[in-house]
PDB file of N, H, CA, C and O in Angstrom:
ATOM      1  N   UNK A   1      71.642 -81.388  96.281  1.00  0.00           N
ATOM      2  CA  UNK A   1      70.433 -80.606  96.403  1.00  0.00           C
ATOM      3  C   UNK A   1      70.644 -79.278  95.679  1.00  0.00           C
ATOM      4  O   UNK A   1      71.761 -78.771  95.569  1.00  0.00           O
ATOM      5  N   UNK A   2      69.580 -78.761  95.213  1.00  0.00           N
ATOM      6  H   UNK A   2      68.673 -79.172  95.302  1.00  0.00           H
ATOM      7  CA  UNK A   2      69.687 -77.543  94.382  1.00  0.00           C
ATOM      8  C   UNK A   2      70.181 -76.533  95.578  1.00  0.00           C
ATOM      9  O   UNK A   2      70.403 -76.884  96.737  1.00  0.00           O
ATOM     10  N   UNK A   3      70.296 -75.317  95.095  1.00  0.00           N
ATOM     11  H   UNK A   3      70.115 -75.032  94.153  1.00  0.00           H
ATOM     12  CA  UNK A   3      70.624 -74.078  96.283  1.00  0.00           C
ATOM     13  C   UNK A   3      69.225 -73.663  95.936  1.00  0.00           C
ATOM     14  O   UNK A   3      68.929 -72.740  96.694  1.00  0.00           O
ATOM     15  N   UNK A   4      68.317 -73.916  95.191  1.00  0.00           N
ATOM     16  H   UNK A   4      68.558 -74.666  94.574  1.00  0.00           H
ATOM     17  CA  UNK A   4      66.519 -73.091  95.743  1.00  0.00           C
ATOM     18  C   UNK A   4      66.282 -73.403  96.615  1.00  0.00           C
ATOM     19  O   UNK A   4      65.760 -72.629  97.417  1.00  0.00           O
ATOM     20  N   UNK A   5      66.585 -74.942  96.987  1.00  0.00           N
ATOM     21  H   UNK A   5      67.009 -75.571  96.335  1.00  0.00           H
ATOM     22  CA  UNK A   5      65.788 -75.383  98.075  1.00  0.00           C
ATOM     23  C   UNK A   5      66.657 -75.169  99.650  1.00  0.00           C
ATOM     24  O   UNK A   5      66.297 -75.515 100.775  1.00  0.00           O
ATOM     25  N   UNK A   6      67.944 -74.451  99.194  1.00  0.00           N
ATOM     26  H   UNK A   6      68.236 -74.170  98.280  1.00  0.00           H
ATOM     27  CA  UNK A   6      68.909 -74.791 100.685  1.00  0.00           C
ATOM     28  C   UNK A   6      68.329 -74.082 101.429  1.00  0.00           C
ATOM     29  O   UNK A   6      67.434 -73.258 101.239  1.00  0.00           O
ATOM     30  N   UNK A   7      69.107 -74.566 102.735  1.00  0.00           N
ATOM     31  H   UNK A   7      69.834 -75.235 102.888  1.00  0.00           H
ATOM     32  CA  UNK A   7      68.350 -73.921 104.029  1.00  0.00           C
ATOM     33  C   UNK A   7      69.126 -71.960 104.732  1.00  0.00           C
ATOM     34  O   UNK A   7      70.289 -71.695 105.034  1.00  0.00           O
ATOM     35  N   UNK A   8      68.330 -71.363 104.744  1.00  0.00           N
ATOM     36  H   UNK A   8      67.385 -71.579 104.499  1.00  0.00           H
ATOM     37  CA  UNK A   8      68.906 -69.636 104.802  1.00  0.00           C
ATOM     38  C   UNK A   8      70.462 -69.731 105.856  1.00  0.00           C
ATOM     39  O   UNK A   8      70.623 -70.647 106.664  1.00  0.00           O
ATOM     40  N   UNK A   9      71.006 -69.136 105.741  1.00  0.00           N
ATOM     41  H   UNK A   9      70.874 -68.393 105.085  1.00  0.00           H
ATOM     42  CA  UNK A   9      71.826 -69.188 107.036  1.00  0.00           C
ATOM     43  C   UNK A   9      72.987 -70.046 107.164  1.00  0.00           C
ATOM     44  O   UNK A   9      73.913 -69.854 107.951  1.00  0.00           O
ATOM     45  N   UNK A  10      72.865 -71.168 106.203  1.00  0.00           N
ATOM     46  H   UNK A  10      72.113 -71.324 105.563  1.00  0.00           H
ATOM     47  CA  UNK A  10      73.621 -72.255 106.586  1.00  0.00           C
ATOM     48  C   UNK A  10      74.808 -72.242 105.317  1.00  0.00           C
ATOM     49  O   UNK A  10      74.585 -72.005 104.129  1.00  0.00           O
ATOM     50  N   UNK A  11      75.849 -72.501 105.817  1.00  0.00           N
ATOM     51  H   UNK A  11      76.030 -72.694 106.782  1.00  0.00           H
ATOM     52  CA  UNK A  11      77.062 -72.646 104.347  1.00  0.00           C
ATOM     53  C   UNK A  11      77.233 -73.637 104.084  1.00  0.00           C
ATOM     54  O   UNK A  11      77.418 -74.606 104.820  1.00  0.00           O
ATOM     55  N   UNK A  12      77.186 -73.533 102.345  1.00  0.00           N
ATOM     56  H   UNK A  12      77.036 -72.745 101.747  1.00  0.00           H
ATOM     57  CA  UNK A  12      77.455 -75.401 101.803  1.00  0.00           C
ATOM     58  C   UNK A  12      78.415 -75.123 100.948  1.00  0.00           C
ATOM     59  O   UNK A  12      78.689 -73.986 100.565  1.00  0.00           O
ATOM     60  N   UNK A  13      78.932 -76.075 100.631  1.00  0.00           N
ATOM     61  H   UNK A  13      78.710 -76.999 100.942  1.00  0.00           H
ATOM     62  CA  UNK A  13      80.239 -75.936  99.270  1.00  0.00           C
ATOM     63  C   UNK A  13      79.143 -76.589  97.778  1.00  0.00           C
ATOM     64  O   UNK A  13      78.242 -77.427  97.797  1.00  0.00           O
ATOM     65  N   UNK A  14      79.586 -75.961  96.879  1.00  0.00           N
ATOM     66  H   UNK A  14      80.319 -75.280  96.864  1.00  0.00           H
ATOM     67  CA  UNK A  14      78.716 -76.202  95.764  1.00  0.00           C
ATOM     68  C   UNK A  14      79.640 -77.317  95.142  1.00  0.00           C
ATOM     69  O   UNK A  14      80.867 -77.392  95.197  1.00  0.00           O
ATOM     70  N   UNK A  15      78.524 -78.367  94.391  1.00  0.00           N
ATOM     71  H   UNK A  15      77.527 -78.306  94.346  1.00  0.00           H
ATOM     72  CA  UNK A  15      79.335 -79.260  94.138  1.00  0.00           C
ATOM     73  C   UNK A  15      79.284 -79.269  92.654  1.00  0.00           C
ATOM     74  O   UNK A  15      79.684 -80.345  92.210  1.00  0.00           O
ATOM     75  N   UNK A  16      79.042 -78.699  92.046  1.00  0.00           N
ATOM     76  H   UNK A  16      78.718 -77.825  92.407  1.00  0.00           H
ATOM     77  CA  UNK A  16      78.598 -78.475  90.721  1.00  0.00           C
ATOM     78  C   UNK A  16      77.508 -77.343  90.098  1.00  0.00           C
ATOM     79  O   UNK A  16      76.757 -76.783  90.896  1.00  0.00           O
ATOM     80  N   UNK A  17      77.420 -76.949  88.359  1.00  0.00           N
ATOM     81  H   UNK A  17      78.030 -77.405  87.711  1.00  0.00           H
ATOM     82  CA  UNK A  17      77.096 -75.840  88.194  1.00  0.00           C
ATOM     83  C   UNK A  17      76.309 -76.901  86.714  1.00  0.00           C
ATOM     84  O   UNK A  17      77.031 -77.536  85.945  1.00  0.00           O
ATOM     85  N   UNK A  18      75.130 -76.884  86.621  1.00  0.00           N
ATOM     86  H   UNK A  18      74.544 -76.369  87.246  1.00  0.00           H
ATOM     87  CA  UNK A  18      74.335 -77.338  85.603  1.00  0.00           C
ATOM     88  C   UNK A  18      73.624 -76.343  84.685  1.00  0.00           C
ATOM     89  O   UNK A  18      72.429 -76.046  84.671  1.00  0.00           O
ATOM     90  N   UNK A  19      74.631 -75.893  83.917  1.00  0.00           N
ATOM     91  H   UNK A  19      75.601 -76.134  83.928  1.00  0.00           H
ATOM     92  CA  UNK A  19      74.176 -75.095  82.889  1.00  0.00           C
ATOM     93  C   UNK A  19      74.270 -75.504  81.543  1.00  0.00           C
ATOM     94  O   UNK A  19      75.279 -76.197  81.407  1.00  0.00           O
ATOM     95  N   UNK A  20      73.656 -75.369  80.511  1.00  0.00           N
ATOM     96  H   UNK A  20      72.837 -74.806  80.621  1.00  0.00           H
ATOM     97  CA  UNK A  20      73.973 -75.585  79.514  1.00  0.00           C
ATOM     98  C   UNK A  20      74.747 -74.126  78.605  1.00  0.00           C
ATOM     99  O   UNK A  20      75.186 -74.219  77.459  1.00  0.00           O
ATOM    100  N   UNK A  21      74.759 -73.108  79.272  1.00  0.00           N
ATOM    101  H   UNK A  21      74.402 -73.033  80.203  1.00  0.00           H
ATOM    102  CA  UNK A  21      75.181 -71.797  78.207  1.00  0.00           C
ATOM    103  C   UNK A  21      76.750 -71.537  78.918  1.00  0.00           C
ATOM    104  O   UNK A  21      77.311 -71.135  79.938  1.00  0.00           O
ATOM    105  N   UNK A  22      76.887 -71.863  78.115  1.00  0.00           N
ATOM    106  H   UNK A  22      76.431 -72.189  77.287  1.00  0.00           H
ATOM    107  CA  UNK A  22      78.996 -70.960  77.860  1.00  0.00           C
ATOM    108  C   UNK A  22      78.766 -69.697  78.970  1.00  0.00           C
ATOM    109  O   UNK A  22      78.885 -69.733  80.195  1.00  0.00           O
ATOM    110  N   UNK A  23      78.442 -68.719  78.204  1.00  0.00           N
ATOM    111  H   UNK A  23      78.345 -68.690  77.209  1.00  0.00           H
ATOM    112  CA  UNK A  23      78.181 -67.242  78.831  1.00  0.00           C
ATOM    113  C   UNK A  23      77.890 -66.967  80.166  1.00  0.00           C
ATOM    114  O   UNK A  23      78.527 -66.273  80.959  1.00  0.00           O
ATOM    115  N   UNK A  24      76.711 -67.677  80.347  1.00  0.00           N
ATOM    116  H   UNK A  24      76.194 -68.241  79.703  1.00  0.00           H
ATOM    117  CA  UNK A  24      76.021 -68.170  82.605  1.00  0.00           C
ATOM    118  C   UNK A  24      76.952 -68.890  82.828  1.00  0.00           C
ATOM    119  O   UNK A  24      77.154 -68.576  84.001  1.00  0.00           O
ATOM    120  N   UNK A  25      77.843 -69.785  82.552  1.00  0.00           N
ATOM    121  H   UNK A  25      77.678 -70.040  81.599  1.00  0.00           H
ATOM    122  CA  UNK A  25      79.054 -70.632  83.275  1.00  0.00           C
ATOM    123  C   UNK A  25      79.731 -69.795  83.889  1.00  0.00           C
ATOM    124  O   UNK A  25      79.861 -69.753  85.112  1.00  0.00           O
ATOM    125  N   UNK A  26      80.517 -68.612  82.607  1.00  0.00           N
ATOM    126  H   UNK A  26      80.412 -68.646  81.613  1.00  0.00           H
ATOM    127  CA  UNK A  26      81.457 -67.637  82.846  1.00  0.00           C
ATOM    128  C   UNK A  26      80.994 -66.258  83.753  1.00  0.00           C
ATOM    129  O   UNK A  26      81.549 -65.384  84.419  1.00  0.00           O
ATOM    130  N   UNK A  27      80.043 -66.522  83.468  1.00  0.00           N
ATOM    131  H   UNK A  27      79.592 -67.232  82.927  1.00  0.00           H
ATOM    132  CA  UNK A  27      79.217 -65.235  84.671  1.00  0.00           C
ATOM    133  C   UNK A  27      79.572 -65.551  86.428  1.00  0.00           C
ATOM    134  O   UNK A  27      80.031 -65.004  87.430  1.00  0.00           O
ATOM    135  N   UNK A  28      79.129 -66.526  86.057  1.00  0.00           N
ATOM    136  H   UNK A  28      78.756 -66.970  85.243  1.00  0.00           H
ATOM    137  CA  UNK A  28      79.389 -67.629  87.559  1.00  0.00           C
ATOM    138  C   UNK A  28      80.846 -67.206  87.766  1.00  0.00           C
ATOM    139  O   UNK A  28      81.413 -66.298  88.374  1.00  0.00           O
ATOM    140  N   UNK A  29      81.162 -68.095  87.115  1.00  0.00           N
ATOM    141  H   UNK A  29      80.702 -68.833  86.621  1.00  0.00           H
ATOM    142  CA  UNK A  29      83.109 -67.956  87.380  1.00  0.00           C
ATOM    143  C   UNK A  29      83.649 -66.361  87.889  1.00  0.00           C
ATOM    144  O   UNK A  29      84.544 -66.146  88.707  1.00  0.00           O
ATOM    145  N   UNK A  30      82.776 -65.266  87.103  1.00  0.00           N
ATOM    146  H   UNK A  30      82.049 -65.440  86.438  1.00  0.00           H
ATOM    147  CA  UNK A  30      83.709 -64.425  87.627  1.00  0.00           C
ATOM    148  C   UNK A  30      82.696 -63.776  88.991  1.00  0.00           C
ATOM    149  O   UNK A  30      83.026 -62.616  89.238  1.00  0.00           O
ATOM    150  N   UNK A  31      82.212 -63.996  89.376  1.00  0.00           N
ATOM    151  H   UNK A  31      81.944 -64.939  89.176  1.00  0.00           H
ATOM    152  CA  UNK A  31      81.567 -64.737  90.552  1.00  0.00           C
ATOM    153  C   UNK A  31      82.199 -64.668  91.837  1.00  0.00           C
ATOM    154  O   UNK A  31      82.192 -64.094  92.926  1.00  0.00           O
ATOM    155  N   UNK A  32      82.771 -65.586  91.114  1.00  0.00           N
ATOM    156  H   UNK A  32      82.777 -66.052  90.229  1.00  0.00           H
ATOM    157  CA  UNK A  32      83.429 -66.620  92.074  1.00  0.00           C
ATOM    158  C   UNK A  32      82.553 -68.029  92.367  1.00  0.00           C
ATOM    159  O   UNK A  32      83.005 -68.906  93.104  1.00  0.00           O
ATOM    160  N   UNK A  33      81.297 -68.136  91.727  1.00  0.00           N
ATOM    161  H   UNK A  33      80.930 -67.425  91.128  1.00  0.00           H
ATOM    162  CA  UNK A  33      80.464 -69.562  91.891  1.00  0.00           C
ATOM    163  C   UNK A  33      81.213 -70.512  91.144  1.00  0.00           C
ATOM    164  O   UNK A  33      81.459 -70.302  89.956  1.00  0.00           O
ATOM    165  N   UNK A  34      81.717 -71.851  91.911  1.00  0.00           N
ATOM    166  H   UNK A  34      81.518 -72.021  92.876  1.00  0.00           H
ATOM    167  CA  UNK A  34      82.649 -72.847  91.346  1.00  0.00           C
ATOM    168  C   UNK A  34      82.434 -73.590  92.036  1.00  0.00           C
ATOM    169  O   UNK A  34      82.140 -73.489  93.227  1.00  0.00           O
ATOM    170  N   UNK A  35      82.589 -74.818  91.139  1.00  0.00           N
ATOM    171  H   UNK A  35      82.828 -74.900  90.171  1.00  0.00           H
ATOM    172  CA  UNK A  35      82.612 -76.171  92.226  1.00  0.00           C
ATOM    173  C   UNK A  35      83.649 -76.259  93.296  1.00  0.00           C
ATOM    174  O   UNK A  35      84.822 -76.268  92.922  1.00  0.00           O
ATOM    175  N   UNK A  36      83.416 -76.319  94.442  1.00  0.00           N
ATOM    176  H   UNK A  36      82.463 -76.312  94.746  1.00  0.00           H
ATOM    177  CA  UNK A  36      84.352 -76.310  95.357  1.00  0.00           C
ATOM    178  C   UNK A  36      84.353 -74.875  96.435  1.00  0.00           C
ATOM    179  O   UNK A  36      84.893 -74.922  97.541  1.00  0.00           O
ATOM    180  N   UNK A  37      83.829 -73.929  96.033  1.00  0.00           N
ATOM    181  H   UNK A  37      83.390 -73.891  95.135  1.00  0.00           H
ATOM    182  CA  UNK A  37      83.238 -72.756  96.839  1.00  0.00           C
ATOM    183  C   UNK A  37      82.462 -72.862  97.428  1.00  0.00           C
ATOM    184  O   UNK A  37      81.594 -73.640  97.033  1.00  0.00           O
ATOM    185  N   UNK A  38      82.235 -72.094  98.877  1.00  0.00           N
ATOM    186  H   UNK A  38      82.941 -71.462  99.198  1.00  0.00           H
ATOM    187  CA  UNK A  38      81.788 -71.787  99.708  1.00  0.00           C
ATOM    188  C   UNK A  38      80.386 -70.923  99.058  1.00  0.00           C
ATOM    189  O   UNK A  38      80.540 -70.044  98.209  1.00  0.00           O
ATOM    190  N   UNK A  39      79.357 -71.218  99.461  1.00  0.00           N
ATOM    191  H   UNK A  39      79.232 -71.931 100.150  1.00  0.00           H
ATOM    192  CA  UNK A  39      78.201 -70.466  99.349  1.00  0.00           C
ATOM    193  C   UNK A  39      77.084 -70.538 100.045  1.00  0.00           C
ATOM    194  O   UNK A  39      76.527 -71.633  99.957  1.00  0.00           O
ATOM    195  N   UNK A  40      76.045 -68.968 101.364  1.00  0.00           N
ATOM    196  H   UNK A  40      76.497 -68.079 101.436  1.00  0.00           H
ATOM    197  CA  UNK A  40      75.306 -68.978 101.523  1.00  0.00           C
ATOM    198  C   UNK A  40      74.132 -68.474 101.315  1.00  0.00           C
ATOM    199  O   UNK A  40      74.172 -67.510 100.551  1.00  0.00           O
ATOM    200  N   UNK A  41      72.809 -68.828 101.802  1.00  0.00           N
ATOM    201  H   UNK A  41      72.777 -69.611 102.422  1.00  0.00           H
ATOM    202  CA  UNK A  41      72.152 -68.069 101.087  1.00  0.00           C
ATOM    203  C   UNK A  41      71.321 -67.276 102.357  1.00  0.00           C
ATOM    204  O   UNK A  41      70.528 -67.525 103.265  1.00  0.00           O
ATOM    205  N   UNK A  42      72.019 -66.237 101.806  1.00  0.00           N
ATOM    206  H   UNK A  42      72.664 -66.035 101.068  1.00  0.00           H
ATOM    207  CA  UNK A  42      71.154 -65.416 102.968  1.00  0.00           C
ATOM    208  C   UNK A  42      69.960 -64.823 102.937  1.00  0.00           C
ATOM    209  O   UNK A  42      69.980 -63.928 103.782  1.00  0.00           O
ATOM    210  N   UNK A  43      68.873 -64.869 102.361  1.00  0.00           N
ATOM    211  H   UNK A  43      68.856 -65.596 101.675  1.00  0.00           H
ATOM    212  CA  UNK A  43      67.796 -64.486 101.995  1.00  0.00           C
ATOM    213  C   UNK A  43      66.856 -64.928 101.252  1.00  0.00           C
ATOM    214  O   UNK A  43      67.362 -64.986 100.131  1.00  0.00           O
ATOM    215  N   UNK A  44      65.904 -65.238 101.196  1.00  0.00           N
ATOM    216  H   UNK A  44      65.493 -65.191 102.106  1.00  0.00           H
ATOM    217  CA  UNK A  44      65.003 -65.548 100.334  1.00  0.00           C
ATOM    218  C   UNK A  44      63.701 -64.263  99.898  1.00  0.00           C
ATOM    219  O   UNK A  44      63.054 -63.419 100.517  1.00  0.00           O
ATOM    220  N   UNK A  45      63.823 -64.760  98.405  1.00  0.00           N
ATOM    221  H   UNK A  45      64.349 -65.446  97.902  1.00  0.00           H
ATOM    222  CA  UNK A  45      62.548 -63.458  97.921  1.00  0.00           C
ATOM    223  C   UNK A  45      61.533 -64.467  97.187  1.00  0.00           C
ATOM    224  O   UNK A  45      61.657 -65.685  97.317  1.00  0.00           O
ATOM    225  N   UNK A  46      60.469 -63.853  96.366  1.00  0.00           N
ATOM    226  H   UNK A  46      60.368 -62.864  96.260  1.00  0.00           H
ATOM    227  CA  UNK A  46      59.761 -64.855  95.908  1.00  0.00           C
ATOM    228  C   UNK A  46      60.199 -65.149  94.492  1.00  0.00           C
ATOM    229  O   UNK A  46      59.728 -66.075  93.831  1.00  0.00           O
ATOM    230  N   UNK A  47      61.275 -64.177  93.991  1.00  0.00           N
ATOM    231  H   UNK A  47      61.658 -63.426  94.528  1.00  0.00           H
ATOM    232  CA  UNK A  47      61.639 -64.565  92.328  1.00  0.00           C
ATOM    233  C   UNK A  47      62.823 -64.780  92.586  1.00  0.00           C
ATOM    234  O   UNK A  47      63.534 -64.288  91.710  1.00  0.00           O
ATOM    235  N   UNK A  48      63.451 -65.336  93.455  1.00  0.00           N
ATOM    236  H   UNK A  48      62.874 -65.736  94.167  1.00  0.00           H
ATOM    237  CA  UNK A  48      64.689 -65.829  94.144  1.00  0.00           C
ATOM    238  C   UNK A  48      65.452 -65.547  95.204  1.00  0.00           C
ATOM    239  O   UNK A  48      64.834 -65.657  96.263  1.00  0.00           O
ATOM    240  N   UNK A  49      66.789 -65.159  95.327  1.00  0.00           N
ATOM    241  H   UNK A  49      67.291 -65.069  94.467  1.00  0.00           H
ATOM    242  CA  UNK A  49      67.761 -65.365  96.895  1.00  0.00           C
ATOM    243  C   UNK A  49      68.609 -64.517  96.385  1.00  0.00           C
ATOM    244  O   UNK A  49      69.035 -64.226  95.267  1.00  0.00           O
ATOM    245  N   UNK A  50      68.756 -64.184  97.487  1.00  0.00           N
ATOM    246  H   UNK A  50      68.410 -64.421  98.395  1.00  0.00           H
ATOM    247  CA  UNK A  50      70.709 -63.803  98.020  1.00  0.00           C
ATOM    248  C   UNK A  50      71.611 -64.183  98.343  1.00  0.00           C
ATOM    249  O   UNK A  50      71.713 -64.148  99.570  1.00  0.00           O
ATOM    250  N   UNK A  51      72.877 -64.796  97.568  1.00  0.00           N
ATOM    251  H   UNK A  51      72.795 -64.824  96.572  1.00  0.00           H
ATOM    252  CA  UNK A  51      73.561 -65.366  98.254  1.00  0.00           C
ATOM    253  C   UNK A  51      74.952 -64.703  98.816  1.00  0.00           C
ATOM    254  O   UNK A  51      74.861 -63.483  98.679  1.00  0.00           O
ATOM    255  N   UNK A  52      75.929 -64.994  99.270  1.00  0.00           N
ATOM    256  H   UNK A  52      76.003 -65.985  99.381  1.00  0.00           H
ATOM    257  CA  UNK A  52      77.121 -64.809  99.819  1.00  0.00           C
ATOM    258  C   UNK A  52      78.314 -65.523  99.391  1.00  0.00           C
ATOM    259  O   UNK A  52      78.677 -66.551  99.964  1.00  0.00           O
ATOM    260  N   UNK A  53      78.918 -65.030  98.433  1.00  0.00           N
ATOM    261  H   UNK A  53      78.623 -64.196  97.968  1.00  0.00           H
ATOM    262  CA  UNK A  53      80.244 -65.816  98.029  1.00  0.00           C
ATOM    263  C   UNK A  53      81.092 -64.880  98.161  1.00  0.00           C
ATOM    264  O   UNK A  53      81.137 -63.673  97.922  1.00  0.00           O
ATOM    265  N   UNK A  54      82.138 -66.109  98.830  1.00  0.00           N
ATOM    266  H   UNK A  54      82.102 -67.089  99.025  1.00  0.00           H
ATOM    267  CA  UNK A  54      83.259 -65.234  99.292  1.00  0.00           C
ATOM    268  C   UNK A  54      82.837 -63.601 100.182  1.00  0.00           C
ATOM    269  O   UNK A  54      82.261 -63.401 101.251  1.00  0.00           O
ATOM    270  N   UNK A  55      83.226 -62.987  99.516  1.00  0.00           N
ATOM    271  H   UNK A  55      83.694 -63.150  98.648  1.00  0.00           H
ATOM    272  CA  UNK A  55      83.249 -61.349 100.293  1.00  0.00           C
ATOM    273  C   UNK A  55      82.173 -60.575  99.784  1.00  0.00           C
ATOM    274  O   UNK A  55      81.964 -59.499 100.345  1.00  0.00           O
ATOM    275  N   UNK A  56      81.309 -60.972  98.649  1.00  0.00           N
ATOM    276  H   UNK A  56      81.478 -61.846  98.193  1.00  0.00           H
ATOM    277  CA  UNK A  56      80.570 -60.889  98.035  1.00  0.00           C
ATOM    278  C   UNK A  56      79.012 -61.076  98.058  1.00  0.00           C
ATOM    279  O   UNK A  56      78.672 -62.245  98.239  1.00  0.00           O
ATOM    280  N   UNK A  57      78.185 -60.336  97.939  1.00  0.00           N
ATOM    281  H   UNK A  57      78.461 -59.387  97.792  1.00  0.00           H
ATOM    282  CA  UNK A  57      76.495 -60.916  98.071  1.00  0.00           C
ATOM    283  C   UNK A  57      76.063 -60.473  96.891  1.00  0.00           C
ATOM    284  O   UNK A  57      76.340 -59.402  96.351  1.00  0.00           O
ATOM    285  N   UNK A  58      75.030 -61.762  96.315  1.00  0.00           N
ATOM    286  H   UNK A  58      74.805 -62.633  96.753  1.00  0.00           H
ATOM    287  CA  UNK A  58      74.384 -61.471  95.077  1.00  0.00           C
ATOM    288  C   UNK A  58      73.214 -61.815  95.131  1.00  0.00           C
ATOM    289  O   UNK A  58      72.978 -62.577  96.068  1.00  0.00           O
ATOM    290  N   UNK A  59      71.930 -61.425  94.163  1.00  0.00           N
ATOM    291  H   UNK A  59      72.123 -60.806  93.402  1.00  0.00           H
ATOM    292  CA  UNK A  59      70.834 -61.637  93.839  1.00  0.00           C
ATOM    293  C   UNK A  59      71.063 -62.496  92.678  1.00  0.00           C
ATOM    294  O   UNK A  59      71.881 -62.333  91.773  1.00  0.00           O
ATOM    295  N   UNK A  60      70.160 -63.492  92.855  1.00  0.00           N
ATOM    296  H   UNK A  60      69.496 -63.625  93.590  1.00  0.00           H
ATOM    297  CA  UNK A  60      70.037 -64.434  91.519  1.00  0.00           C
ATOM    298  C   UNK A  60      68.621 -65.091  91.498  1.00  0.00           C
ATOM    299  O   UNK A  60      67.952 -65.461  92.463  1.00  0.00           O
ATOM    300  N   UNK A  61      68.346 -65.145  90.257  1.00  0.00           N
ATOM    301  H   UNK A  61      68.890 -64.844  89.474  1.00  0.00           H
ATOM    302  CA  UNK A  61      66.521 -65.514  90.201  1.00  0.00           C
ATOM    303  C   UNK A  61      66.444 -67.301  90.297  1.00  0.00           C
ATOM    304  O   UNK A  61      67.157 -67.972  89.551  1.00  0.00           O
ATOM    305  N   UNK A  62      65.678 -67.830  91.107  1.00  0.00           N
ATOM    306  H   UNK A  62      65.099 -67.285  91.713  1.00  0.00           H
ATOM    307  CA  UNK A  62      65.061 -69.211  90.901  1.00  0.00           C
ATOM    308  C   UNK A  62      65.800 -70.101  90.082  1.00  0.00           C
ATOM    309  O   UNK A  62      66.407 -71.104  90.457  1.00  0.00           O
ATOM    310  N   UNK A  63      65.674 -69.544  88.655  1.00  0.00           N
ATOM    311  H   UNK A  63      65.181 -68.729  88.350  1.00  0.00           H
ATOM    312  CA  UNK A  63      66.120 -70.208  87.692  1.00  0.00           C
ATOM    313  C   UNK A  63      67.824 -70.662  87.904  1.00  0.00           C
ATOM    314  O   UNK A  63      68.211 -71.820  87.745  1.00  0.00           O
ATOM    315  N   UNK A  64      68.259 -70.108  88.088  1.00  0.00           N
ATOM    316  H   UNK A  64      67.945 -69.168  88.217  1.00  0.00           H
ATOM    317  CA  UNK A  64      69.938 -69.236  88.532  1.00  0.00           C
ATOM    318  C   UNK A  64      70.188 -70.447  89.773  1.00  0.00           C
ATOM    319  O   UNK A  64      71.086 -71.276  89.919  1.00  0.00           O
ATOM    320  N   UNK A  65      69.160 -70.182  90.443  1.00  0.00           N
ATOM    321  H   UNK A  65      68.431 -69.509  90.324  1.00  0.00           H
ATOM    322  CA  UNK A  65      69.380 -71.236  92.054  1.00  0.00           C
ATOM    323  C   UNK A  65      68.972 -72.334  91.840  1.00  0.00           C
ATOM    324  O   UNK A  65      69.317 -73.209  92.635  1.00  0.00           O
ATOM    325  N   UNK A  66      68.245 -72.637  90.897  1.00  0.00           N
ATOM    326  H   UNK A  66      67.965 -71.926  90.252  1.00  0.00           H
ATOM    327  CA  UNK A  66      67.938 -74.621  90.537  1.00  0.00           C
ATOM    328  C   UNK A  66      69.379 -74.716  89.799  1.00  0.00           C
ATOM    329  O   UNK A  66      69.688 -75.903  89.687  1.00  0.00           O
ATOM    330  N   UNK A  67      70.252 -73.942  89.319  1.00  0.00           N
ATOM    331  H   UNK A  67      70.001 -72.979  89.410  1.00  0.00           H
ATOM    332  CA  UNK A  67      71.203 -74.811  88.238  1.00  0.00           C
ATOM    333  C   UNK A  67      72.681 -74.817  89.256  1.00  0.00           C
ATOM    334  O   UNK A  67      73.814 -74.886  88.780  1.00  0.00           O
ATOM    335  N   UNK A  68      72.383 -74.731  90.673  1.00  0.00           N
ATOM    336  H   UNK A  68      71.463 -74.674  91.060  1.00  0.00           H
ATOM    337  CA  UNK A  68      73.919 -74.739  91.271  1.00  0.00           C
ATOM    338  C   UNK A  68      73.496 -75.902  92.257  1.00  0.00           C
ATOM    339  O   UNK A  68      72.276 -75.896  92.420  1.00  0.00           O
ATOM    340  N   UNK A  69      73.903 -76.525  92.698  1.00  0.00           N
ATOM    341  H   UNK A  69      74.894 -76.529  92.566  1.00  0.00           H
ATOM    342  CA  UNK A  69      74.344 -77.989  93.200  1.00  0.00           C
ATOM    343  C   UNK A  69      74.908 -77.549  94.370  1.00  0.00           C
ATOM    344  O   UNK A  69      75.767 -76.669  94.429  1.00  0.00           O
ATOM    345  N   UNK A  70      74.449 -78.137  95.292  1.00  0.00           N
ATOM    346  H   UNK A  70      73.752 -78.851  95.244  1.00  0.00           H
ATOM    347  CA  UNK A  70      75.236 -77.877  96.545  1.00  0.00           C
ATOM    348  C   UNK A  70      75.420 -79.015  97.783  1.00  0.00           C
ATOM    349  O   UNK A  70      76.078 -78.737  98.785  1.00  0.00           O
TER     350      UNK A  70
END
């Protein structure tokens, strides 16, 4: 399931990262977004979420949250 659609509150391990650009892969990575990480999403907005990786909370738009797998 994409992470747009995950449910607030709840932690999933991502099972994959569907990007096609080099550059957003490596963005991710230093992140910490990887297959095999822990990620929640704690918030929802209407041009996307917040999530929680690791020790970390980020904003990422829609677009950003259809391409991570969880």
């Amino acid at each position: 399931m994409e992470l747009s659609v995950a449910q607030e509150g709840k932690e999933y391990i991502i099972q994959k990262i569907e990007t096609d650009d080099a550059e957003l892969d490596a963005f991710l990575l230093s992140l910490g977004c990887y297959a095999g990480e822990k990620i929640t999403v704690v918030s929802r907005r209407r041009g996307g979420c917040t999530v929680a990786i690791k020790d970390g909370r980020y904003n990422i738009d829609n677009q950003l949250a259809r391409a991570i797998i969880v």
